[in-house]
N, C-alpha and C positions, 0 to 999 in steps of 0.2 A: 494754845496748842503749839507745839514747837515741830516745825520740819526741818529738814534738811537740803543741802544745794551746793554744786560744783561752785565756788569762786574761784574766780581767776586772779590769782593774786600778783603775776610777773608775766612781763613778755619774754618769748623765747620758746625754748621748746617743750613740747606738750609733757613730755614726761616729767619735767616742775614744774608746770605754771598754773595748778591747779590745786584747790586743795576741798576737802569736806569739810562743810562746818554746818553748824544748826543753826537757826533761826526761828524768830516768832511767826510765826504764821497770822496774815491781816485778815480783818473780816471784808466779806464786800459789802460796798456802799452801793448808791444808787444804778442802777442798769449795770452792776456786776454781778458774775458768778466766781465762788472756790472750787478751783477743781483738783481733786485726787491725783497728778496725774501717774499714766502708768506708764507714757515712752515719751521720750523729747528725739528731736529731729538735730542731725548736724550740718549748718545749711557754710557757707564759703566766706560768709562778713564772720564767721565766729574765728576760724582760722586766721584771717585776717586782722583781729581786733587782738587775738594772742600775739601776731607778727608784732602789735605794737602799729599797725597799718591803717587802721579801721578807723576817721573823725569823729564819725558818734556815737562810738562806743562813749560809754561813761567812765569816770576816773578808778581805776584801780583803788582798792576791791571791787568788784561787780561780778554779779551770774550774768551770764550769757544766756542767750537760747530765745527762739523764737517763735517755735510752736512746737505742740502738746496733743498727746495725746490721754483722758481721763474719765472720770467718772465725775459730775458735779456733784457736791458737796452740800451747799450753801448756796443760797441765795438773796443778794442786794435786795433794797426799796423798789417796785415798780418791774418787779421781775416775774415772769409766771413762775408759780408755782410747781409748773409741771414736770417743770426741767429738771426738778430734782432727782438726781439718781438716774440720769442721762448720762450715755458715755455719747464724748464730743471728741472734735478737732477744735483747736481753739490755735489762733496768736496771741501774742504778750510779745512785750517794748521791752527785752532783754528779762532776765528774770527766768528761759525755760527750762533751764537746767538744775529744777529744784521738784519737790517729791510735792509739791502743793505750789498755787499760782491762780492770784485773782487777776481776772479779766475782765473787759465788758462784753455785753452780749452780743454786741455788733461783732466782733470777734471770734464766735463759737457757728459751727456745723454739728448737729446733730448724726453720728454716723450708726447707728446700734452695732453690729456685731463683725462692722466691717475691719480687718487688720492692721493693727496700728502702724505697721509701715507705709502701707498703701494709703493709709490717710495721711499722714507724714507729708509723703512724697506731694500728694495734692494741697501740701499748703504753700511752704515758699515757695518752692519750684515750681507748682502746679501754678501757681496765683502769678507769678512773673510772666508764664511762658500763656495764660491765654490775655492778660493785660495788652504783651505785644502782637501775639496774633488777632486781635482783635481792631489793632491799629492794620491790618491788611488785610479785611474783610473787601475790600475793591480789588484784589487779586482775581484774576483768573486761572483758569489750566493753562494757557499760554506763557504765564510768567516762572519765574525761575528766580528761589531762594536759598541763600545761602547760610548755614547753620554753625557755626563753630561749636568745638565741644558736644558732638552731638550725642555721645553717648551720655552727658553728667542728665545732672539732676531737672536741671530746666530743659537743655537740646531734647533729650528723648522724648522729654511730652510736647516740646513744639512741633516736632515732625509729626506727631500724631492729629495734632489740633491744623499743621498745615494742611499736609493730605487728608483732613476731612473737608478742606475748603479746595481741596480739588488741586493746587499749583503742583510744580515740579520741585524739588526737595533734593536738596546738593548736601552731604554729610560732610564733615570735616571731622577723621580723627588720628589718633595717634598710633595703631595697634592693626592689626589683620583682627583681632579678637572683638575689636570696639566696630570695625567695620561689618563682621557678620552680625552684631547687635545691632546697628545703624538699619542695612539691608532688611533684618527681619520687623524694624518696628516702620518699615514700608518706604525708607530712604530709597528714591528712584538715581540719585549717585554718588560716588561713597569717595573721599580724595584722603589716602590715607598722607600726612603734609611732611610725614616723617618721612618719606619713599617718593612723595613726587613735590616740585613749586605747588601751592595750592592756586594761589593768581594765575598760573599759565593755566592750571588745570582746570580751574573752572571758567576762562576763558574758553577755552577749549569745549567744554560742556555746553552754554550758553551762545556761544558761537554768535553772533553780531548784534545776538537779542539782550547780551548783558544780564546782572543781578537784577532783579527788582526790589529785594530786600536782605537784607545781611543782618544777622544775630548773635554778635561781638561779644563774650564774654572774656576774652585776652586781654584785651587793650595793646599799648606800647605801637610795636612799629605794624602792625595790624591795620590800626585804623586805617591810616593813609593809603594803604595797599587796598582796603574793602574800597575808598573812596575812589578808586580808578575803576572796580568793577561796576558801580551805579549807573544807571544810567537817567535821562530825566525823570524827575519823579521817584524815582530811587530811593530806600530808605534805609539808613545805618541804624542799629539799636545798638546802644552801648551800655550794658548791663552787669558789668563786672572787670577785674583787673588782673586777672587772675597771673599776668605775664609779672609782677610784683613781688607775688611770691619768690621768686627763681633769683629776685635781689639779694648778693651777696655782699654789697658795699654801703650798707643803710642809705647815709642823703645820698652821696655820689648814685648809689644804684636809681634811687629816686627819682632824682633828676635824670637820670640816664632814659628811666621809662617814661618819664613823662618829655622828654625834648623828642623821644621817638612817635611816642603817639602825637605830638602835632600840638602846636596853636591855630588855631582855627578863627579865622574872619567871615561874617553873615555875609558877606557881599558875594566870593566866588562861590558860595552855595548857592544862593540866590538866581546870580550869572546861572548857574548848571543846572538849575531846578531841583539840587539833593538837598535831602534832609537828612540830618544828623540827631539823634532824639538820646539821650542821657535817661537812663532808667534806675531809681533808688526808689523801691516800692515802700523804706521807712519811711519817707517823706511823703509819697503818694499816700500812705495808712496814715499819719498825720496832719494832712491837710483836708483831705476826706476818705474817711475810714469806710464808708458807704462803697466805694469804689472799690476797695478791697473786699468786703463783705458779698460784692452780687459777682467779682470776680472767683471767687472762694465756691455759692453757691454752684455757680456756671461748671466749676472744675468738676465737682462731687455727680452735678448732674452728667454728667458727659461718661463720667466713668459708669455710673448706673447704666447709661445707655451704650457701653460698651466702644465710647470713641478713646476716651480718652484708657491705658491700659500702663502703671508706671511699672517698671523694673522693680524688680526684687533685690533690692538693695541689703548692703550688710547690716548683719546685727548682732551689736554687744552688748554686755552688763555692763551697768555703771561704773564699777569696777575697771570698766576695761576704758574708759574715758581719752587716757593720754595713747592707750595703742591706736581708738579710734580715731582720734583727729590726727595722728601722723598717718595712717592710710590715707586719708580723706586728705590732706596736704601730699602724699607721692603725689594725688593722680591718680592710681593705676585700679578706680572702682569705677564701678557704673553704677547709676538708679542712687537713692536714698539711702545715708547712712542711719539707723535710730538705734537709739540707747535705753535700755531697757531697765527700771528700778527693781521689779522682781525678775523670775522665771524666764529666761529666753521663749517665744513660742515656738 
């Protein structure tokens, strides 16, 4: 059977670096499923991996893509039966960006006739954002967290997953537009960074009680700025780099971003009792894939039960590929982008 699938064939800009091409479609093996799929997700490593930015991406040619939304197909050794003719959310290790995609079943959520965006948004973003709030289940209402990006993909469903654990919820965004977004998904204060310092301003918020926790998806001269707001016990999450992008001098800009974000020594953290924690959920899905699987669960459940609730994010035809990843590269969206092989819904 032969499918089809975006490879990425050059770094650079979206509107070449991609092209359509057909391929053989693999059967699954053991504790795999083939899934139909009908929408893929555009998650921040893929923009990054086109920048030519991304380590583990794979070598040029490669599909991209991370999760899926489909109908199972087929069915591996050791697999029920039942699953057949199930529409899922699934991950896959590069590969999402194609009209068919074998996975294992540690991988897959059963969603029946729930919206493939809204299931989208609950895989990377969803799976990143309760991964770290789940590192601050010791939080109380007393403490006070700090959100960068709070309107993308991962922020908005953290403030959701925070404010069900009760803390206080500091927004960081770009836009008066991204601010009424922040405000209504229960952000109790909102520092647009483009109109004010955000360090004075959530000083300012926090007032002598400091961050307890900060959720970094910038990087660059960022870091060191969250690590003045900590206080003991304190926790940095560093989840993306997103200040990388904005690099207009390849190595030079590189190095530029990275002498800003800091080298770092375990001793004055230690001294200060903060924690600095590095989050790549490919590696976490690789080392134990379980942990991604009951984090996955956890996401779907919450939204069943009405905590968790993602933005309605844009949506294109396949077709529309290279427009979608340079919006998605401006910045200037909120919630999940998904990409659509038939029919727009």
């Amino acid at each position: 059977m032969t499918g089809k699938a975006y490879y990425l064939v050059s770094h650079g800009n979206a509107s070449s670096s991609f092209e359509l091409r057909s391929f053989q479609v693999a059967s699954p093996i053991d504790n795999e499923v083939l899934i139909e799929v009908e929408a893929f997700g555009l998650n921040f490593a893929d923009v990054m991996a086109r920048r030519g930015k991304y380590r583990d991406a794979p070598s040029l040619p490669f599909v991209p893509g991370y999760d899926v939304v489909g109908r199972i197909y087929n069915v591996g050794n050791h697999v029920n039966q039942d699953l057949l003719g199930k529409r899922v959310a699934a991950f896959c290790r590069f590969g999402g960006y194609s009209n068919w995609i074998v996975t294992p079943t540690n991988a897959i959520v059963v969603i029946d006739d729930l919206p493939a965006g809204i299931a989208l948004a609950l895989c990377t973003q969803g799976v990143t954002a309760q991964y770290m709030a789940a590192h601050c289940a010791h939080l109380t209402e007393d403490d006070y967290v700090l959100v960068h990006a709070a309107a993308g993909g991962v922020g908005s469903l953290l403030i959701q997953l925070l404010k069900d654990q009760k803390v206080k919820v500091i927004a960081k965004v770009g836009s008066d537009e991204k601010a009424k977004v922040v405000r209504e998904l229960g952000a109790d204060f909102v520092i647009n960074y483009r109109e004010n310092d955000y360090l004075s301003s959530a000083k300012n918020i926090s007032k002598k009680q400091m961050i307890s926790a900060i959720f970094n998806a910038q990087g660059g001269k960022s870091v060191p700025l969250d690590l003045k707001l900590l206080p003991p016990g304190g926790l940095l999450f560093l989840f993306g780099g997103a200040g990388l992008l904005k690099a207009k001098w390849g190595l030079w800009s590189t190095l530029g971003f990275l002498k800003n974000t800091g080298l770092f020594s375990p001793i004055p953290l230690m001294m200060q009792s903060k924690g600095l924690i590095g989050i790549n959920m490919l590696k976490i899905a690789d080392h134990s894939p379980q942990k991604i699987q009951n984090c996955m669960q956890a996401c779907f459940e919450k939204h069943r039960k009405g905590i968790l609730k993602p933005l309605s994010g844009l949506q294109f035809s396949h077709e529309q590929l290279p427009i979608a990843h340079q919006v998605f590269e401006d910045g200037n969206t909120s919630g999940k982008i998904s990409i659509y092989w038939e029919d727009l819904p």
